[in-house]
LUMDREN-621789 format. One record per atom (N, C-alpha, C): residue in one letter; x, y, z. Coordinates in steps of 0.05 Angstrom, whole numbers, plus 5000, padded with zeros to 4 digits. Example, Ala and Ser with C-alpha at 12.3 -4.5 7.8 and 13.67 -1.06 7.14 Angstrom:
<atoms>
A526448865156A524649105156A526449345156S525749555142S527349795143S525850015157
</atoms>
This chain:
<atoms>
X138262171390X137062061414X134462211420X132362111426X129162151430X130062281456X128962481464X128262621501X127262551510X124862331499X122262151512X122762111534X125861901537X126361791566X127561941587X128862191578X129162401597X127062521609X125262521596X122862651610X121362511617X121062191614X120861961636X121662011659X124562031654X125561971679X125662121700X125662411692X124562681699X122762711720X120462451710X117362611720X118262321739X119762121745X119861831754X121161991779X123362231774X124962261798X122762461816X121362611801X119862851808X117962681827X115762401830X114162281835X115962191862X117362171847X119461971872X119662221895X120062391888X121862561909X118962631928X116762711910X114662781933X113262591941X113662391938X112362101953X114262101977X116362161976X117562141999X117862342016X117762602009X116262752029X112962812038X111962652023X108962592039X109462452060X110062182049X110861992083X111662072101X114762262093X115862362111X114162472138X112062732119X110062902131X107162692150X107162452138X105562272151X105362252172X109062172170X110261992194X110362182213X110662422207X111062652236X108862682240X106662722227X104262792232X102862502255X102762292248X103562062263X103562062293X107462112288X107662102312X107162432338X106962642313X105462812332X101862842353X101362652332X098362552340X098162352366X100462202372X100662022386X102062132415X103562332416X104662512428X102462662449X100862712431X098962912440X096462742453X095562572442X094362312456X094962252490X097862132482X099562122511X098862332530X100062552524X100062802539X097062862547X094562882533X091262922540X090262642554X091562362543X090562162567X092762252600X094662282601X095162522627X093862582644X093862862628X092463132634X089662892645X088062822636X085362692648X085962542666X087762372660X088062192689X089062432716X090562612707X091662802732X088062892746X087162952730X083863022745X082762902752X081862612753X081262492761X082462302789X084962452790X086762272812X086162552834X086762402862X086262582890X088462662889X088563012885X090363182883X093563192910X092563022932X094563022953X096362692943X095062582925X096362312916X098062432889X097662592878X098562662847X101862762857X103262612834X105462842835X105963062812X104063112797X104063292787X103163522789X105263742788X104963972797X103864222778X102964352786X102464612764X105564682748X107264602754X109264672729X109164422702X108864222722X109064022711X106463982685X104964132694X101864092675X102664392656X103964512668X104464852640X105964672622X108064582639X109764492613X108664252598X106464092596X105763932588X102864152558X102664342576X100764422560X102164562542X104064732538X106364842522X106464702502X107364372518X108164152498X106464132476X103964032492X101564002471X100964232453X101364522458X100864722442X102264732420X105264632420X107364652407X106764372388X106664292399X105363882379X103164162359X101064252377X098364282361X098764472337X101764632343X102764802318X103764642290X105364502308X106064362293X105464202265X103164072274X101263902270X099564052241X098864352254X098264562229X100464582207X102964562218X105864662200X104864492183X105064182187X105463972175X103363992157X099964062167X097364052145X097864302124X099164502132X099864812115X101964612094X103764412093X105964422082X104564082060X103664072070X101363822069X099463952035X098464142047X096764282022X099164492003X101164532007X102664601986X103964421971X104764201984X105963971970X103663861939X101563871957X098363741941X098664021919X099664301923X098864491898X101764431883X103464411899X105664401880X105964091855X104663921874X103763581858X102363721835X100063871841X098163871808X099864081790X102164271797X103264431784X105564231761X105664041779X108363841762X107563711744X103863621752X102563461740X102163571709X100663881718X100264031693X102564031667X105664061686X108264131673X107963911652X108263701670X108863421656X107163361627X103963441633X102163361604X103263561587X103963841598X104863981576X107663901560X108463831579X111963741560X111163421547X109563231552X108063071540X107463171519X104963351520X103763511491X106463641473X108363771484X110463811460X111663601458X112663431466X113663161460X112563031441X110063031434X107862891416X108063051396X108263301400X107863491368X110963351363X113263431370X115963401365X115563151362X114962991362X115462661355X114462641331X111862771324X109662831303X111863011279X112763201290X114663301275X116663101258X118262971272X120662821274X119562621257X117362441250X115962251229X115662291209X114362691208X114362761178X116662861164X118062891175X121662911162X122662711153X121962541178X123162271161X122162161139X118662221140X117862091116X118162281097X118962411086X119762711071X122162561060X123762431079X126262401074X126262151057X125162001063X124261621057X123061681027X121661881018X120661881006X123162060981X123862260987X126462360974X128462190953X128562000979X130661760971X129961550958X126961460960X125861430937X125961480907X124661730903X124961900891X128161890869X130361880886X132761990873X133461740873X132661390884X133161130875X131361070846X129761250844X128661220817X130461360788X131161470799X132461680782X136161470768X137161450794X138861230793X138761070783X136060830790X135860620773X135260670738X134160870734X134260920698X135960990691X139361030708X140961140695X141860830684X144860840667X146560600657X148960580686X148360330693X149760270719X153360370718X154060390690X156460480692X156860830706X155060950698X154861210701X153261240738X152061160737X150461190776X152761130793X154360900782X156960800802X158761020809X159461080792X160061400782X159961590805X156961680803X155961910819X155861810849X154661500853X154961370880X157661360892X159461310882X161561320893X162361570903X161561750904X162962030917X160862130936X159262010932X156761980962X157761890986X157662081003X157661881033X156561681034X158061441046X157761151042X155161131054X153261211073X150861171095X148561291069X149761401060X148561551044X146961381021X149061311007X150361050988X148260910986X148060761014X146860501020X144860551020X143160701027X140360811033X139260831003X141060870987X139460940955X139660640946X141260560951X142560300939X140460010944X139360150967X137859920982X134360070972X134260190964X131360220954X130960240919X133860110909X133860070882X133859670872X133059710849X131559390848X134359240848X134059000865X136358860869X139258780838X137158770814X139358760792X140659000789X138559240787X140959410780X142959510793X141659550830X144359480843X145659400851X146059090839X148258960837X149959050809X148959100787X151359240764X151659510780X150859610795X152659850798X154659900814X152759750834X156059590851X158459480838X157959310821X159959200807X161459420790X160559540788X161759790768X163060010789X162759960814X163660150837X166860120838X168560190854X171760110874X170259940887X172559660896X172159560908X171659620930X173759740943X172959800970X170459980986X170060120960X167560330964X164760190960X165259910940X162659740945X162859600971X164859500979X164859301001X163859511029X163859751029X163359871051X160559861053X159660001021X156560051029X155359861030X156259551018X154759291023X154559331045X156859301061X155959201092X154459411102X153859691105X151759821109X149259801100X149059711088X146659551064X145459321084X146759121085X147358861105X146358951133X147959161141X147659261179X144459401161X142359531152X141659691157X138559471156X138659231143X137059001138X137058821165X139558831179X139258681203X137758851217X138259091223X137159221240X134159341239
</atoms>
């Protein structure tokens, strides 16, 4: 199995998770903005109203200013947590092209083995086919059957059909059908 899609899915959950605490941070930021709005349109209307009509009292305006001080901290928390989210985003970002970049060598890797291998089997289907099909049946037959088929299927269709035929039955009928599955697929 390739890691490709683990590390898809990796960087899918990683994206996911801080998209949702940005909003989150939005939405408080939001509604702390709106808070504080309320509270300063107030505070102005209280000054502008004739102080023997107002019912707002000097406690009443501390604790409103508290309020708003505590919104105005806040408000920082949120921009402080705001700019670490944004360093920790380019730190994941960086992670991600790097595990990309080994992913690409290792994939790069993983092609030239195979073709090492493709080519091997080549190689030793040549070797096979100049043998006398009585004798390759022989040596094929004590090959793992996956094995079998892989030589069997890059040798020219006559000769391995006499060597098949020169196989056990049952040991040809297996690697046919792996032969068969490996052409469908």
């Amino acid at each position: 199995m390739k890691p490709k899609p683990l590390y898809v899915l990796a960087i899918v959950f990683v994206i996911s998770f801080l998209g949702r605490i940005i909003v989150f941070a939005e939405d408080l930021n939001a509604i702390s903005g709106e808070q504080v709005k309320t509270a300063e349109t107030t505070l102005l209307n209280v000054d502008s109203v004739d102080p023997g009509k107002s019912c707002i009292t000097g406690e009443l305006a501390q604790s409103v200013a508290k309020r708003i001080d505590q919104l105005d901290r806040q408000s920082e928390a949120i921009s402080n947590r705001e700019i670490e989210l944004r360093t920790y985003e380019k730190q994941i970002e960086k992670r991600i092209n790097q595990l990309e970049a080994v992913n690409s060598a290792f994939e790069a890797k993983v092609d030239k083995v195979q073709a090492a291998q493709k080519s091997d089997i080549a190689r030793l289907a040549l070797i096979y086919e100049g043998m006398k099909p009585a004798q390759a049946s022989q040596i094929i037959e004590k090959m793992d059957p996956k094995f079998a088929a892989g030589i069997l299927a890059s040798i020219s269709s006559e000769q391995a059909a006499q060597i098949i035929a020169a196989m056990d039955t049952e040991k040809a009928y297996l690697v046919s059908v792996l032969i068969a599955n490996n052409n469908i697929n």
